[in-house]
Each structure stands twice: as C-alpha cells, then as structure tokens.
N, C-alpha and C positions, 0 to 999 in steps of 0.2 A: 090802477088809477084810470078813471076816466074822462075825457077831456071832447067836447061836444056842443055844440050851441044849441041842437036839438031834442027839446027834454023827453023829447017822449023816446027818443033813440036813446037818449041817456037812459030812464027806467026801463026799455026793451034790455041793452045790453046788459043793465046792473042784471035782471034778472035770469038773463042766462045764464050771467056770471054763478049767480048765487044756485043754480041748478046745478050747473058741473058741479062746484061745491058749496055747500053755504058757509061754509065756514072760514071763506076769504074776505078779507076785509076791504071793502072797495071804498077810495077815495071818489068823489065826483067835482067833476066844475064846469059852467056852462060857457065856458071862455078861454081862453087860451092866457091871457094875462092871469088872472087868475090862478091857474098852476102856475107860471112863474114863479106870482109873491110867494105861492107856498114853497116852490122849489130854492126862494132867495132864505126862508126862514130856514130850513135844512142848511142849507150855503153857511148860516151863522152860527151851524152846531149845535144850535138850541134842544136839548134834554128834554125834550114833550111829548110825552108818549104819542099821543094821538100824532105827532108830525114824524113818523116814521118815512124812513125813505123807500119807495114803490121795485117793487121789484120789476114788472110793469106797466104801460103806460100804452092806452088804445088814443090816438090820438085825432080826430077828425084835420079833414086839409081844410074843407072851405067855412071858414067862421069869420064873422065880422068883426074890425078893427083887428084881431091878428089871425092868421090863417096857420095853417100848421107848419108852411115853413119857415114862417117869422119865428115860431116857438122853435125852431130847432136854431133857429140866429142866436136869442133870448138864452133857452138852454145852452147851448157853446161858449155862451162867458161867462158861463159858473162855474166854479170853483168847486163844486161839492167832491166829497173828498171819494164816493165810490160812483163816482155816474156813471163807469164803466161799466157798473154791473147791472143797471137800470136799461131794461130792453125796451126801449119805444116803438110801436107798431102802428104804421101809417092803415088809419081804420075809414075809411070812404066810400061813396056810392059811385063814385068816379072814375072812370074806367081810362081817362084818357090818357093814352101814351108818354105826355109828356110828365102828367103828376107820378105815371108808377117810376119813370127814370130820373126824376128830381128826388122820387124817396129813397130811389138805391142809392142816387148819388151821396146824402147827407149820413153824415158819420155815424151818428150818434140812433139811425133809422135799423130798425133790426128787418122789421119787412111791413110788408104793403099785402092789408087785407081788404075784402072789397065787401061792404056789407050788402046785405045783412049778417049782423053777428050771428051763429051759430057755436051747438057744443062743438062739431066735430073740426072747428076752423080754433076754437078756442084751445082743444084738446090740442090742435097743431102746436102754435103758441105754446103750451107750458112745457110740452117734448118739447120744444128747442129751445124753450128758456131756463126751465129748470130741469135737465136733464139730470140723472143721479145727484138732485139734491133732497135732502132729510124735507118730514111732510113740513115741519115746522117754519118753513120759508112758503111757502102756501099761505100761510095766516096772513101775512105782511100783506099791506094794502097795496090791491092793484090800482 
C-alpha cells in the first residue's frame, strides 16, 4: 500500500514497485484519511476480496489535513485483528532529526526510508518484512 499526496511520487513508487515485481498488488491513496476508511472497512471483517489486508505500507509524513503521524494515531485505534503483521514504513524526502525519532518512536513504525524510492531500498523492505515467507504473500497488496 501506498499512501502519498504526491501523485506523481505515487506512480514513481507504484512503478518501481511493479519493477522488483509486477506481480504485487499495490493499493494506492492520495491521503492519509483515505487509508484509514479503508483500514476501518478491514476493522469490520468485511469478505471483499479486493479489501485484502496490506502486508505493507509506504507511508509519506508531510500530507495535508493528516500527516503520517496522525495516521499512526488513526491506525492505533483499530482493532484489526492482524495489524501486527502489517509493516508500515515511514517513506519521506525529509531528513529531519526530529521526523526519523518520532518514526522510531511509534509502535506500529517498522522503519523510516528517505525517498526517492529505489529497488534496492525496496529490496531492504521485503528482507525485513517478509523474511522466509512462501512467494504467495508477495501477491497481497502493498
């Protein structure tokens, strides 16, 4: 999943995405509220295919009306039943000291990349997220 206010960052990253592999399925949203609702539709268990839960999650910090660490506020009061397993990656052009130690600090933060996205930052990512797991968890939407 990708989460970005920036569209043209958003089709940069879809496409790198789809370079390492194509064969992953990337959610996108240009908002942070926006994954929410979809994160709230999951939260209600709902059986739709296409609402798969993200294994996951490039997330930008500086987006209008919510910013990335609101979304980690937002996110924290759901209830979904595996969000543990959902890796969100604080993904930013922002280098500032205080945004990379507010992304370690937040729980639910797997790590803080500094774009531009690249394969071999992406490659990072799926070694530390899906480390010995079956390719078939690759499919699932980032």
């Amino acid at each position: 999943m990708l989460i970005d206010d920036n569209k043209i960052d958003l089709f940069v990253n879809q496409r790198i995405i789809e370079k390492y592999n194509p064969e992953i399925g990337i959610k996108t949203f240009n908002n942070a509220i926006s994954a929410i609702s979809f994160f709230k539709l999951l939260e209600l268990n709902i059986n739709i295919k296409p609402l798969t839960v993200p294994d996951v999650v490039l997330l930008d910090i500086n987006m209008p009306e919510m910013n990335g660490f609101n979304f980690f506020k937002e996110f924290n009061r759901l209830n979904l039943i595996d969000k543990s397993k959902i890796d969100i990656y604080m993904l930013s052009s922002s280098l500032c000291p205080d945004d990379i130690y507010r992304a370690r600090m937040e729980t639910h933060c797997s790590g803080y990349i500094t774009k531009p996205l690249t394969v071999p930052k992406l490659e990072n990512v799926f070694n530390k997220s899906v480390n010995n797991v079956e390719y078939e968890k690759f499919k699932k939407i980032i």
